[in-house]
Each structure stands twice: as C-alpha cells, then as structure tokens.
N, C-alpha and C positions, 0 to 999 in steps of 0.2 A: 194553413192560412195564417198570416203574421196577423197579431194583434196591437193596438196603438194606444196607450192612455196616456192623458196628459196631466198630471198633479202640478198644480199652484203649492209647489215647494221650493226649497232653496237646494238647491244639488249642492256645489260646493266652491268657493270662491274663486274669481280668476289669479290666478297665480302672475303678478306681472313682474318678470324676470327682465325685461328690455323698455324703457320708454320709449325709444323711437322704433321705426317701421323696421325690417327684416333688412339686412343688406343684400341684396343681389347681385352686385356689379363683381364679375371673378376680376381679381389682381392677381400679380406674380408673386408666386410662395405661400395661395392658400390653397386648403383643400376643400371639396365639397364634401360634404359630410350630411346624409340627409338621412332622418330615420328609416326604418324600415316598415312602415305603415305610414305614406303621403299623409299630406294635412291639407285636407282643403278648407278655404275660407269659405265662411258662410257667406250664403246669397246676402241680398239687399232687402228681402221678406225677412228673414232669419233673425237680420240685426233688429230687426223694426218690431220684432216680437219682445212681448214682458219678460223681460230678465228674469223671475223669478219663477217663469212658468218651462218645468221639463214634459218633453216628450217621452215617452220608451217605447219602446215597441221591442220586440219579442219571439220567436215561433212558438211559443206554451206561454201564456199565464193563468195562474191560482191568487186568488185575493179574497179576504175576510173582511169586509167594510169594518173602518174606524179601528183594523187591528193590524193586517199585512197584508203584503203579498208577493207573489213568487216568478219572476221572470226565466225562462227556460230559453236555450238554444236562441243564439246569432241575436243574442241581446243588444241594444242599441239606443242609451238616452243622452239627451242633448240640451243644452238651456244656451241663449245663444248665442256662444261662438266655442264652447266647450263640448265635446263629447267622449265617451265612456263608455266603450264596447267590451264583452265580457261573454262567456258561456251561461252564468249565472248569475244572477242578482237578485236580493231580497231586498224587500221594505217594511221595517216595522214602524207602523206610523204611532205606535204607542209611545217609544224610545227616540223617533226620529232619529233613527239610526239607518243607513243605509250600510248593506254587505256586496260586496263583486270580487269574482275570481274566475280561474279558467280563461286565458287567453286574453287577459286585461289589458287592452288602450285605454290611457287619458291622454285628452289632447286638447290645447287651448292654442290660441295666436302663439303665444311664448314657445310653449314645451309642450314635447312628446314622451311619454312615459310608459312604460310596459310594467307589469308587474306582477306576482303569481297571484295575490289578493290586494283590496281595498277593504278600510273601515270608514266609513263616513259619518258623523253626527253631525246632521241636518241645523239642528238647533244652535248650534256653538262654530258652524261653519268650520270644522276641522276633520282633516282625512288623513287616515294614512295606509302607506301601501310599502308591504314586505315583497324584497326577490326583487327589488324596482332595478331599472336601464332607463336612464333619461337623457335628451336629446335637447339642446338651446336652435330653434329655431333660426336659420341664417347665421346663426354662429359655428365655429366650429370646436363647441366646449359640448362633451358628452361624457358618460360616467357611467358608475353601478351604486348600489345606497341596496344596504341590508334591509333597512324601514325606510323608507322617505316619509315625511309629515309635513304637510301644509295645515298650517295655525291659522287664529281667526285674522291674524292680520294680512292675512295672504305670504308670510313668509314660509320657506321652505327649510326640515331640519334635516339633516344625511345622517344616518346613523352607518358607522363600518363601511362609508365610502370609500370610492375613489373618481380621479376624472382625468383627460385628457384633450389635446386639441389635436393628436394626432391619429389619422385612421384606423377605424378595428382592426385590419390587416398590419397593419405596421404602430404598433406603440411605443415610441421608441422611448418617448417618457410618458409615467402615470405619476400620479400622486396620492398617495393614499392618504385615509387620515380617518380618526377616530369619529370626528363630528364635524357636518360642515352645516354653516347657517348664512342662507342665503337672503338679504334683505331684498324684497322686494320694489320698496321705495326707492330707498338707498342706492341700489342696482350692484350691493357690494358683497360677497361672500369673505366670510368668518371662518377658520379654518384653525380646529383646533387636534396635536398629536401628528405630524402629519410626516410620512417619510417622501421622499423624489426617488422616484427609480430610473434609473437612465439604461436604458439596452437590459430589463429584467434585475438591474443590478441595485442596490440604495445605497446611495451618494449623498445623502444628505438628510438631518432630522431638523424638522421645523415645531418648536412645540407651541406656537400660533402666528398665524400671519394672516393676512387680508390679499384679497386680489379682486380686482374689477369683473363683473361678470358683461358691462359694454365697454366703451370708448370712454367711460366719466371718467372723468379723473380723481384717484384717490389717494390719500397718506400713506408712504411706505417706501421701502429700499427699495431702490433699479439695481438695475444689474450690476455688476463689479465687473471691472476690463484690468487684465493683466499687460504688462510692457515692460521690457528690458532694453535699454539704450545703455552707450558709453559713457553721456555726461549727465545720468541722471541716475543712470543703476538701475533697480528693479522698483516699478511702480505698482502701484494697488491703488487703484478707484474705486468707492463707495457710495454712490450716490444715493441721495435721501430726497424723495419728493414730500412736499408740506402743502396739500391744497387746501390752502387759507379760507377762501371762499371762492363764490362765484366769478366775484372778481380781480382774487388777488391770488397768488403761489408763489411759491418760493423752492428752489434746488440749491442742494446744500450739496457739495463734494468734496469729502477729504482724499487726497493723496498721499500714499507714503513714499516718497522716495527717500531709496536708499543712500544714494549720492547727497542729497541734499536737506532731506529731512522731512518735517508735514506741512504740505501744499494745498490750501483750502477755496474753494472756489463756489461764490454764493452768485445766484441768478435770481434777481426777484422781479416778477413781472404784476404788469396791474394795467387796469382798466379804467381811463377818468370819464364817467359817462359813453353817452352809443359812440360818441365819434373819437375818442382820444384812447391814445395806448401808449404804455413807455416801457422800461425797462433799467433795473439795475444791477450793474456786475460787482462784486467785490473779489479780488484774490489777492492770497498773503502768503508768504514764504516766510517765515519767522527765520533769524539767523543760518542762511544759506551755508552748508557746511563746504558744499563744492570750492566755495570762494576767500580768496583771504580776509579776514576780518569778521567773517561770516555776514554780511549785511542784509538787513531785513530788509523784503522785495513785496513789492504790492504792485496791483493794477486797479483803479476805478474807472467807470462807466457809467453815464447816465445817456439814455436817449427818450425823447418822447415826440409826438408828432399826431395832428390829427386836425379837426374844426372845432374850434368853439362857436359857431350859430354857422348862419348859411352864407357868412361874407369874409370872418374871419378865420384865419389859419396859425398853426404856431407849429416849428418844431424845432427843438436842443437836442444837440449831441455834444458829451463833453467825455474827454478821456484824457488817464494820465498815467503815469508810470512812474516807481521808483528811479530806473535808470534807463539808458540804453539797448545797455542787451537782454530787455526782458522778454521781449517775442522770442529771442533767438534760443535763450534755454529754456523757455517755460513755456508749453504749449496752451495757448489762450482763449478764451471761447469768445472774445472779441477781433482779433485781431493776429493774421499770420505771422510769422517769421520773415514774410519781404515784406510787410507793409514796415514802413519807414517816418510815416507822416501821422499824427494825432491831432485833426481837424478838429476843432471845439467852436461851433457856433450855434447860434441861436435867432430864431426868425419870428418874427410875428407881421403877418400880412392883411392887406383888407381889399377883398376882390371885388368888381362889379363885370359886367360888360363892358366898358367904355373905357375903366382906368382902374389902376391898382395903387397900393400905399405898401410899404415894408420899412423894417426897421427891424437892423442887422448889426452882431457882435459875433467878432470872429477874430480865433487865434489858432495857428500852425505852427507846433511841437515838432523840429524834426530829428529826427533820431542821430546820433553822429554829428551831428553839424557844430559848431563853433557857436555859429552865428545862428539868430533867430527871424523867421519874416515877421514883418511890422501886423502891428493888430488893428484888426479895423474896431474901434470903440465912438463911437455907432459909426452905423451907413443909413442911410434916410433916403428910399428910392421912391419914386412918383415916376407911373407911365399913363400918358393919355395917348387914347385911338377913337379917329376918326374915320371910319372907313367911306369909302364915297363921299367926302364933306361937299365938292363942288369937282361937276365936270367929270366924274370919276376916278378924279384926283383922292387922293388917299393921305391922311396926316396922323404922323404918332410926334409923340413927346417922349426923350426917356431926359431923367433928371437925377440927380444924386447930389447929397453933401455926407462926405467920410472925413473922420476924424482919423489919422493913424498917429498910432501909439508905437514905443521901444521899449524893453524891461532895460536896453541896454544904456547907462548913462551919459555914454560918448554917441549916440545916434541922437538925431532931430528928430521933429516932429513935424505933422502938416497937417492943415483943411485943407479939401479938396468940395471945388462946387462945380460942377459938370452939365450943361445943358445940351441935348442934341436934339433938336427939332428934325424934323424927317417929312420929306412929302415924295410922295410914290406914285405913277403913273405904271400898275399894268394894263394890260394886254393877254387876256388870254383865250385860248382858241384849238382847237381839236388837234392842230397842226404844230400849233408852237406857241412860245409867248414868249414876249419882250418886259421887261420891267425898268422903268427910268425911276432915277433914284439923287433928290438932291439932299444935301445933309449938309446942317452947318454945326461945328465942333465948336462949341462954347466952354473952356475950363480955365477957373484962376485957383489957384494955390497961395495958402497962405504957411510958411512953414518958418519954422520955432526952433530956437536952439541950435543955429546951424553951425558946423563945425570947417564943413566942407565949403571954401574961400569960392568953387564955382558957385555954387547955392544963391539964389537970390529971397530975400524974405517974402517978397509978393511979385508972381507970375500971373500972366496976363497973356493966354492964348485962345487963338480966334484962327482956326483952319476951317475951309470948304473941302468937299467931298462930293463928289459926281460919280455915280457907278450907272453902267448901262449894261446888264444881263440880257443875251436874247437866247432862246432855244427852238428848233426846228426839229420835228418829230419824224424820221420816214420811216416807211415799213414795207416788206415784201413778201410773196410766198416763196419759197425757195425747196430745194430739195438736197441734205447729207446723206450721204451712205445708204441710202433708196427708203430714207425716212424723210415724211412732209415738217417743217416746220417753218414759222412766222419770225419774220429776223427785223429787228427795228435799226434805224440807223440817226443816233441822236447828238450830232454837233450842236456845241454851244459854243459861247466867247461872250466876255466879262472885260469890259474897259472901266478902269479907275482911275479916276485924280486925286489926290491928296496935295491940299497947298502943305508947303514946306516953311518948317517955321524952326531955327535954334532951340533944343532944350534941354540942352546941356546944364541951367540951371534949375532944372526940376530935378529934387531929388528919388530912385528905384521903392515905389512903395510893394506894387502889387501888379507889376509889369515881367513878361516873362516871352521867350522866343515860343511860337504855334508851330504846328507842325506842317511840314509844307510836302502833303501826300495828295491826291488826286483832288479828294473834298476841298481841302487847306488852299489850294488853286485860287480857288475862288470865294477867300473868306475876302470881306476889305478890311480888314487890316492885318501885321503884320505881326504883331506882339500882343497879346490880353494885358486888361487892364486898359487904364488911361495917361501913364504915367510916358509912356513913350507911343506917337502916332508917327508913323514913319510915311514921310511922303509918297508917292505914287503915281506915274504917269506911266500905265504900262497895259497889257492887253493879253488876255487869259483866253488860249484856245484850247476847247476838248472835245472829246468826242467817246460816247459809249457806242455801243454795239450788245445786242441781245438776243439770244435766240431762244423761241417757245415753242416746246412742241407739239402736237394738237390737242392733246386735253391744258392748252394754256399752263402750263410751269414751265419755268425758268430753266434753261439746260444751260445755259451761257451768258458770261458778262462781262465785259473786255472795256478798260476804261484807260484812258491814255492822253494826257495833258502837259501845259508846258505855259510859263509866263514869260510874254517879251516885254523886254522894257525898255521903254521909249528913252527917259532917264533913269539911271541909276539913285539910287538913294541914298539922302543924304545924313539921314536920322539913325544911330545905332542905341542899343540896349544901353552899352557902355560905353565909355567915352575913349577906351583902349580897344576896343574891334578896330578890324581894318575895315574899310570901307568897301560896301559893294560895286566889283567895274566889271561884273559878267554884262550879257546885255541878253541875261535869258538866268530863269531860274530853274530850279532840277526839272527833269523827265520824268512825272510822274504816270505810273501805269497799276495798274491794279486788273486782276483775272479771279474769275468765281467761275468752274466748268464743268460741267458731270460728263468726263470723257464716255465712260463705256462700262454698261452693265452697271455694277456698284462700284466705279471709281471715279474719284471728286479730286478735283486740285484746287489749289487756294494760292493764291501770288500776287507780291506786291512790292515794288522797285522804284528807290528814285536813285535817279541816275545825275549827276553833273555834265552836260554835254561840251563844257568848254574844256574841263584838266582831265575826261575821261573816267570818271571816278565813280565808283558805288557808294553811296551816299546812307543807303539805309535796303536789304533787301529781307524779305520772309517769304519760305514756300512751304506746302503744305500737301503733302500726297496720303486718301485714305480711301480705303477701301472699308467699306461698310456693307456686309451683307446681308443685314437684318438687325434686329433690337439687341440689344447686345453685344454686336459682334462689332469689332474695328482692328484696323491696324493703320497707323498714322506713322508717315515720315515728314520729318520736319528740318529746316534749316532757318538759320536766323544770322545776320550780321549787320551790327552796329557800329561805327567805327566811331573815333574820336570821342569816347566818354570819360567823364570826370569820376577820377576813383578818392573817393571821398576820402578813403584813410592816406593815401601816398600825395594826393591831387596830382595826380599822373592820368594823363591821356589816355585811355586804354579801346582796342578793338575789342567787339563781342562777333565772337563766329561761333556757333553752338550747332551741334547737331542732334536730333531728337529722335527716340523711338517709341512709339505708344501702340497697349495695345489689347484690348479686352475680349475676352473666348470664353463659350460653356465648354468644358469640357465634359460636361452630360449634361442633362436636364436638369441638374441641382448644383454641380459643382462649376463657380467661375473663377477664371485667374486674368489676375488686371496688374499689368505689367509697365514699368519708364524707366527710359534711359534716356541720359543728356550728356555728350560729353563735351567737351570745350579743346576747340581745333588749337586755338592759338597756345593755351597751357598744356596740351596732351593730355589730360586727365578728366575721369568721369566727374561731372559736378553733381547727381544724382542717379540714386538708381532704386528703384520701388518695383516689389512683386508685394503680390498678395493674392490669395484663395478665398475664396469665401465657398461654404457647403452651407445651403437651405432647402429648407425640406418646407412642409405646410406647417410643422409644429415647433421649428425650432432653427435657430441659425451660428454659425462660427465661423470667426473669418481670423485668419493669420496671414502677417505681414510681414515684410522687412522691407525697411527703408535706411539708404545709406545716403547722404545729401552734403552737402559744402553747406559752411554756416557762415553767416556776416556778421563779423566781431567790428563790432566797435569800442573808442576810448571810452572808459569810464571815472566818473569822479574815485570811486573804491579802491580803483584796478584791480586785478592785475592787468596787465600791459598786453596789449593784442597778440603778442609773442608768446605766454604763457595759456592762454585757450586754443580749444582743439578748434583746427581748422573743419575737419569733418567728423560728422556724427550718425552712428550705427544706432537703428533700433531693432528692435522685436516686438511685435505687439498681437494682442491675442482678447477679439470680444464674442463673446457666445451670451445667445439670447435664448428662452426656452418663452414660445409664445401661449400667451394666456395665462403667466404668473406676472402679468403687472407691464408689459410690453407687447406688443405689436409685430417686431423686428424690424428695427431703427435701420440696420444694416442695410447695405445695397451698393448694386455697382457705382451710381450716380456718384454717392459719397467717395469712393476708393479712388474713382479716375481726378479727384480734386483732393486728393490726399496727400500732397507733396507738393513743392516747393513749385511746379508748372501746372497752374489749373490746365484742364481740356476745354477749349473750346474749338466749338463745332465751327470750321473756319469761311464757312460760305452763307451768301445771304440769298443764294438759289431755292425759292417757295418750292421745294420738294420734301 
C-alpha cells in the first residue's frame, strides 16, 4: 500500500529556462524532440496549492521524527508544478538535505532531466545531479552534463557537457564544452572550453561564447557567409549583433573583399515609443581597389514612420549614395541592383474623419540620369469629406500648395495652388451602381526664373470634369467539363469630359504619362500630377467575366476594355509629341485562370487596333503542385523604351524560366533563367540548393546576371566594366548557436535580378 506525507518544506527552486509558454506550432525544418518521460502540466488544484508544501509518497517509508526518513520504491514528490521521481529518496531534516537516485525524473514547465542521483540542500535552495540528460521543453535544445547544479538563484551550472538541437538518432552536430551556465533570468547560456563537432568530427574550438537558449536576443557573432563573384573576388562576412536594449540594436558587418577591399555595413534599429519605429543603414568601401582612383563608396539610410498621438502621423525616408553604380557592384541591404531611383521624403499628417492636413518634402535621385526631377520643398495638402451632405449627394475637397525647387541653376522654379472641389452622386444596389461625378479643376502657378520664352510667370487654369461610371452585375449557374460553377458577367463604361484649355506655358514639374492597361481605362485622367490635364470627350467600355466554383474561389478572370474618343486630345506631356488622331485607345485585356489540376496562366496585352501593333504583352504559365513546388514560364515584351546610356529606342522581349523542387525531404533546388530574344543572349541565370535538416542549414548558389553600368563622375567609362557578373555563394547555419535558420526558399526565388511573383489574383 503507497504511503503519502506532505512536508511544509522547500524542495528545490523552479528552474526558469524560458519566459514565455512552450511553442507548439510545427514549422518547416524543425524537429520534435520530446523527452522520454511526458511532462504533464499540473491541474488547476495543483497550481492553487502552497508553493512550499511537497507531497511524497512512496511504496515503503521509514522516518525518525525531527531527524529523517527514508522513501522506498516508485518514489514520487511534487511542490507544484515540479516533480521528482526516483527509486530512492532520503530526508534528513537535521541538514535539510535532501538525497534521490535510481531512475531519477526532475521535471518542471521548463526542463526534463534524468539523472543517476540528486543532492538537494533544502536550506540554500541548491541541487545537483550527476550522469544528468536534460531536455528544453518545446524546444529543441537537449544535452548530457557530467554534474548539472541548479544554484539558489535558479541558475543552471553543466559540468563536462554537451548539447544539440538535432535528434538523438541523428547528431549531426554537438557541442561540447567544459562548463555551461545557463541564466535563468537572462534566458542566456555561457559556454566556456567548447569544441563543435560536425558528423563526429571537430571543426572548431570556441574557448567562450554565448548563445540564446529562446528567441531573446543577444550580443554576439552570426554566422559568416562565404561568396566568390568576378567583380568582387572572394567575400567573407562577419556579422556582429549588439543588443543595445529593449529598444535599440545595432548589426555591424564587415566584408572582405578581395577585389575590392573592406566593405562594412552597420544597421541600427530603434524604437521611439509603442507606435514609432525607424531605422539606420550605413555602408562604406574605403578606396575601392577594383576602380581607378580607388574612390571611397558609401550608402546612407534613414527611415522612420509610425503615430505620434491618435490623429497624427509622421514618416521619412532618406537615402543616398556615393555614386551611380553602387547598387550594381555592391550588394546593399537597402536597395537592389535594378532599383534606380532614391526617394527621400518626409510626411507629417493630421487625421480625423471628415478631413485630413499633411505637409510634405520630397526629392528623387535618379541613378544615370543627367538631369534631376524637381523637389517638392513643401506640399501643404487639405482634404475635406462630406459624405451624404444633402440629397445623397456626396462632397470632398482636395487642395494643395507646392513649392518646386532645382539644384539645377539653368531650371525655374514655381508655386503651385490647386483646388478640386468634388460632388458625387452614387448609386449603389445588389445589381449594379452608377456614380455621377462633377469636378471643377482649379490651379494657378506662380513660376520664377524662367528661362524657357513659352513659360508664362502666372498661370491661370479653370477646367471642368464630368465623369459618369456605371456597372451592371450578372451571374449565372453554368456548367464546364461536368464541373458546376457560378459565372458572373460584369460590363461597365466610363464617359469623361475634360474642358480643354492651352498649357504649353506651364512648366513639367511632377507630371508623367499613366499606364493605360485595363484598370488605367478607366482612370480620369491621363498623366499624374497636375502639371498637364489633358482634355477628354471620350467613352470607356469593359467588361470582366469570372467564374467560381462551388466552394466560391475564383477559377477565372477575363477582363477586356477599350477607350473611344469622341475627340482627340489636344494636351501633350511635351510640346514635341505628336498629337493623338487614333479615335480609340489600345485593347486592353488582362486573364488570371487556373486551367487544370495545378496549372495557372497569368496574361496581359494592349494591343493598338488602328497600326496593328503590340503595344505592351506579359504571360505567365505555372504549374504548382504543392508548397514548394513550381515551374514558371514566362514571356514579357516592351517595345519602344528609353535606353538611358545610348537614348536609343530599344524592344524588351525577354523569355523566362523558373522553378523550385525538393529533391527530398530536406534538399531544395531553385532555379532562373531569362534570356533576351532581341540580343540572343542570357541576361541571367540562378541555381541554387539549399540542404535543411531540423538542426542545421546550407545552401549554395550560382548566379550569373547582366549588370547596369552607368556614367560616373570617377569613371572609368561604361566600356571598361564587366557587362556580366558570375557569383558563387555559400551560407550554412548550425540552429541553436545564436540563429533560427534565416535561409529558405522564399528568400532564393527573390535572389536575383527577377523577383517571383505569384502572377494571379485568383482567391485560391
């Protein structure tokens, strides 16, 4: 018959190895790892019981009041959420020492422990236990410890440990080490003597380091990433993480390249208050050896964005560059190698319901260009909304005064004050909805230093605007391929006025041609900005189509539009276009379709129907057969683009291959090719493997790609840089020394010069 006593003593303190709850949720590339004796949590009685009262119980005990006593067979004490199962156990309550051995369990929320004996001193809350195996609950960090000792502070000491995050059957790395000390506050282990073994082998002496035993973040090296390119040579990355505080950190990475010398790149991030966040980059090439002259290269970054109270807003982004071609040879944790443009502005807003306030500075750095666009130093925008104000009638206000600025000394200057008052009558209804729409276009200009003999120094335009949007909803049951599905059939048309008014003496501040694809149909107007409104007497017909199949997702979406125009227009960008005498604008068609089983097309064409002409087409064929899996064909053709270094005209007809596979359970290969029809030659081409296990990840690359050389103040001369660039890259992560495993397909298939995107807006 078991026995039960319960002593108002202190067994021994909880070990808290994790601040937050246990993770449960399985992700890709971890392992379950669970002790070998369950941990159940304690009941809702359990927790509600005095912390410092243990249970035991027993099949034999012997006890001498006020001196000891002796627990036998399937021993079992608990204080509660801790317990401690054992063959044997003594209590001397003279020493307040407790003894356990024989088949020893400790077990708290944190950690599971095995051990061949336990020494407890009751008094000084300190235990420890020889021959220990210990287990991180919900983690997957586990070990062996010659002594394990938990101290009064609830920290844990390892003597002639080791530990790993990969399965007892498979270890492919351990770590050993002379002494590890694990804070329990802190959430951070201290690791001192320590060798890595990788496949039984040692690969590496550490004679102390730190590593996180959660998700906290702590001070210390990341991983280092190896790469070998053409115009860079052989790189070495070192990353250094610095967590400043709570709410500040900082990553430090030097790079060595061989080609060019040491390349340092600082991230420092911070937190201003619950709602505000920003960030800053700094990177520096001290005398590039690659280049003649050797010229020192740098990148700056600030951005920040968030609420200062419950009405206002702010947020700045500023970036700038030594030169040119810094994205092109230097890979940047701001910005790719095609972006081209360095937005720098800055906002500060004041929201309500009914109306807003901002005040805006803004300037665009474009890479290669000559020439620079105008800065807006400020914009002052005001919008009021009245929704319902009378009759159902609907009124907004939008309003603005911009300043634009030149760095350039031969460019003018101008105010701009802009009023568009707006009154809206919809219409809406289960079937369709109409919306009437009048607008009157208020802008005068005041512009400074004009060079340019059209220019007038004060403009003075007053155009109306009438747009009448209606849409009609139908729908059907129908039946494909002996599959039921719901097909909608959604014609619309869009009639617009625009009065016509000369303004040829407005000077191009921030005016630019929109694109005129299915959506673009039916914008009103023709150009962004304010600086050119181009007339309008013309009539926008379209018509979608959609098919849903019975658990309601989208299988189909066919869109196909076209502008007639009553008149031609008479307003251009520039004062050298020729003038438009079509009396219809492009064919626009756009297709989103999940043919069959796992294959998706994506497609979208405007067509010229007067000269016959392809105007702009993209198509997109992929088969998806699951998470991971794809194979993407793609086509693209642009005709008539501005080649910034020749200013030659030039066709894009590109052909595309993508395409990402497990070749087992662990190993993926992600694969692109792009080649360009009109040149005959590949403009890129990307493989890469990546191999992940639960405990550890490497992935190898090669990327071969066309680079965009631009003029530089330094030079040399577009003629002496490589047109194409060859890398080799190579990152491996060992999980549980200070990382996660960062790596993943996501990142690879956006690893080169064509992001992936997924080309369809079909809710499947």
């Amino acid at each position: 018959m078991r026995k039960r006593l319960i002593l108002a003593l202190s067994l021994v303190t909880p070990v808290a190895i994790a601040a937050t709850d246990p993770q449960t949720d399985e992700t890709y590339g971890q392992c379950i790892i669970v002790p070998p004796v369950p941990y159940n949590p304690p009941t809702t009685e359990d927790t509600n019981k005095n912390n410092q009262q243990i249970e035991i119980s027993s099949d034999y005990s012997e006890s001498k009041l006020g001196q000891s006593a002796v627990f036998q067979g399937d021993v079992s004490l608990s204080q509660a959420d801790r317990r401690i199962t054992a063959d044997k156990a003594s209590v001397d309550q003279r020493l307040q020492q407790l003894s356990a051995d024989g088949s020893l369990v400790f077990q708290d929320s944190m950690i599971t422990v095995t051990a061949e004996s336990m020494q407890a001193q009751m008094r000084s809350n300190v235990a420890s236990l020889t021959g220990a195996q210990y287990w991180l609950h919900g983690q997957q960090l586990h070990g062996k410890a010659k002594n394990l000792q938990i101290t009064k502070n609830n920290n844990l000491i390892l003597q002639d440990s080791s530990f790993t995050t990969c399965p007892p059957e498979n270890e492919s790395w351990v770590l050993e080490a002379r002494r590890i000390r694990i804070d329990s506050k802190d959430e951070w282990g201290e690791i001192w003597d320590a060798k890595l073994r990788v496949g039984g082998v040692p690969v590496f002496y550490i004679p102390y380091m730190t590593i996180p035993i959660t998700d906290k973040r702590k001070t210390g090296f990341l991983f280092p990433t190896f790469s070998s390119s053409t115009t860079n040579g052989i790189e070495v990355s070192t990353p250094y993480y610095w967590n400043i505080s709570p709410e500040y950190d900082l990553t430090f990475t030097p790079t060595y390249m061989s080609s060019r010398g040491l390349f340092t790149k600082t991230e420092f991030r911070y937190l201003a208050g619950d709602d505000q966040q920003g960030q800053v980059n700094l990177e520096y090439l001290g005398s590039d050896g690659k280049l003649e002259n050797s010229p020192d290269r740098y990148m700056f970054h600030w951005q920040q964005q968030g609420a200062l109270d419950e009405n206002w807003r702010v947020r700045a982004n500023f970036t700038d560059v030594s030169d040119n071609n810094y994205f092109n040879d230097l890979k940047s944790d701001v910005n790719r190698a095609t972006d081209n443009q360095l937005n720098r502005v800055g906002d500060l807003g004041y929201y309500t319901d009914n109306w807003d306030f901002g005040v805006r500075v803004q300037d665009i750095k474009v890479l290669g260009e000559d020439e620079s666009p105008y800065q807006v130093m400020p914009q002052l925008t005001y919008n009021f909304r009245a929704p319902r104000f009378w009759q159902g009638l609907d009124f907004s206000l939008y309003s603005e005064l911009t300043n634009f600025e030149h760095r350039g000394e031969d460019w003018n200057s101008a105010d701009r004050l802009h009023f568009e008052p707006t009154i809206t009558l919809p219409i809406q209804g289960p079937a369709g909805s109409l919306t009437s729409e009048l607008k009157l276009l208020q802008t005068n200009y005041w512009q400074h230093n004009i060079r340019d003999n059209e220019l007038q120094e004060t403009v003075n335009r007053t155009l109306p605007q009438v747009r009448v949007h209606g849409q009609i909803n139908f729908e059907r049951q129908t039946n494909y391929f002996d599959e039921n599905y719901r097909q909608t059939l959604e014609p619309q048309f869009q009639y617009l006025y625009v009065g016509y008014r000369n303004q040829d003496e407005i000077g191009i501040y921030d005016s630019a041609d929109l694109q005129q694809d299915y959506t673009g149909l039916f914008r009103d107007r023709r150009y962004s900005g304010l600086d050119r409104i181009a007339d309008a007497n013309q009539l926008t017909l379209g018509l979608t189509t959609r098919l849903f199949d019975e658990h309601n997702l989208e299988q189909l979406k066919f869109s196909l539009g076209q502008i007639l125009y009553f008149e031609n227009s008479k307003v251009n960008l520039y004062s050298d276009e020729l003038r438009q005498e079509s009396s219809t604008s492009v064919l626009a068609a756009e297709l989103d379709a999940h043919l069959y089983s796992d294959w998706f097309i994506s497609g979208a064409i405007q067509y010229d129907t007067r000269y016959k002409e392809n105007k702009k087409s993209e198509v997109t064929l992929d088969y998806r057969p699951g998470p991971n899996k794809l194979v993407q064909l793609s086509y693209r053709f642009v005709p008539d683009l501005l080649n910034r270094n020749t200013n030659d005209r030039v066709d894009i007809s590109q052909a595309g291959f993508r395409t990402t596979w497990p070749v087992t359970n662990s190993l993926y290969f992600v694969g692109n090719w792009y080649y360009d029809l009109n040149e005959d030659r590949s403009v890129e081409t990307y493989t890469g493997f990546q191999y992940e296990s639960c405990c550890w990840a490497v992935r190898l690359a090669y990327h071969y790609h066309i680079k965009t050389n631009y003029q530089d103040n330094y030079n040399p001369a577009i003629d002496n840089r490589e047109l194409f660039e060859t890398g080799f890259y190579l990152n491996f992560v060992i999980k549980g020394l200070g990382g996660t495993g960062p790596l993943g397909v996501d990142d690879m298939m956006n690893d080169g010069l064509f992001n992936y995107r997924k080309p369809l807006y079909l809710r499947n």
